[in-house]
C-alpha positions, 0 to 999 in steps of 0.5 A: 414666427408670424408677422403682425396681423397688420402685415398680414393684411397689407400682404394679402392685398399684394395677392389679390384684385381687390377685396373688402374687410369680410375677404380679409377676415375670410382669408386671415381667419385660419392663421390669425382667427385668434387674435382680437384685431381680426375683427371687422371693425378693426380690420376696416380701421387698418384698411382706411389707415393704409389708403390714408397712407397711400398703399391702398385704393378705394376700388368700389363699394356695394351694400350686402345682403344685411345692407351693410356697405362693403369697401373694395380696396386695391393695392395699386402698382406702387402701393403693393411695391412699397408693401413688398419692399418693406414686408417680407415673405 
């Protein structure tokens, strides 16, 4: 069974150094591309909602090519512990 597509965002961050909305989406899209929270509004609501909460870090943000601002967040040691605790492989 797959876990909710939030889990899976907070997951993913467990794995990586940091990333923005748009690496989420890209990393997601295979297992998750069909669900109508994988997009980049709500993949950017969930991501505020998880630092708001402690899980995730503000790292950097840059604007893109399209002069769109991208957010990096991390997990930091104690907030990718609590992810791992709480959502299991």
């Amino acid at each position: 069974m797959k876990k909710p597509l939030n889990y899976a965002i907070l997951k993913y961050f467990t794995t990586v150094k940091e990333a923005c909305a748009e690496d989420v989406i890209d990393a997601l899209k295979s297992e998750y591309g069909n669900f109508k929270a994988l997009k980049k509004d709500a993949v950017i609501s969930a991501l505020m909602t998880a630092e708001a909460n402690g899980l995730l870090e503000e790292t950097r943000f840059e604007m893109d090519k399209t002069d769109s601002l991208r957010v990096y967040y991390h997990a930091n040691e104690e907030g990718a512990s609590t992810i791992n605790k709480y959502i299991k492989d």
